[in-house]
N, C-alpha and C positions, 0 to 999 in steps of 0.2 A: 804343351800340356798333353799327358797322356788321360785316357781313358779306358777303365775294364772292359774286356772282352766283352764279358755279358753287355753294357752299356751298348757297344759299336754293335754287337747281335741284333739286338732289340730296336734301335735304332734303323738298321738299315731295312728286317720287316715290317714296323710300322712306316716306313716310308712306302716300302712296296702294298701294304697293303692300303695305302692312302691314294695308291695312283701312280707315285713318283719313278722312274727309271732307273735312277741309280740314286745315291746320297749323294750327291753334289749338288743337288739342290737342299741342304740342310737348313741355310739361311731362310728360306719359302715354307719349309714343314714345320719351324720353329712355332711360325704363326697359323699352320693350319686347324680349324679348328677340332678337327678328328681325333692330330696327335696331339692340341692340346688335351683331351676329354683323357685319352690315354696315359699322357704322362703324367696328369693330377690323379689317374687309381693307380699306377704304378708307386708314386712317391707317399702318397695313404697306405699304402701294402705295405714297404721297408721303416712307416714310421712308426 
């Protein structure tokens, strides 16, 4: 599966700015609740 640029962008600063070191921990941020609050006004903004 690929994904947009923008997608992997966004993704890898909301990890950084959650705490996380790198995305490899993606499984762990899915559930955190920070970039949950995040990705629900992100997905409200393109709908």
């Amino acid at each position: 599966m690929q994904f947009p640029l923008a997608d992997l962008l966004r993704q890898s600063v909301y990890s950084r700015i959650a705490g996380y070191e790198d995305v490899n921990d993606a499984e762990q941020l899915w559930q955190d609740p920070t970039f949950r609050l995040l990705r629900l006004q992100t997905s409200q903004r393109s709908a």
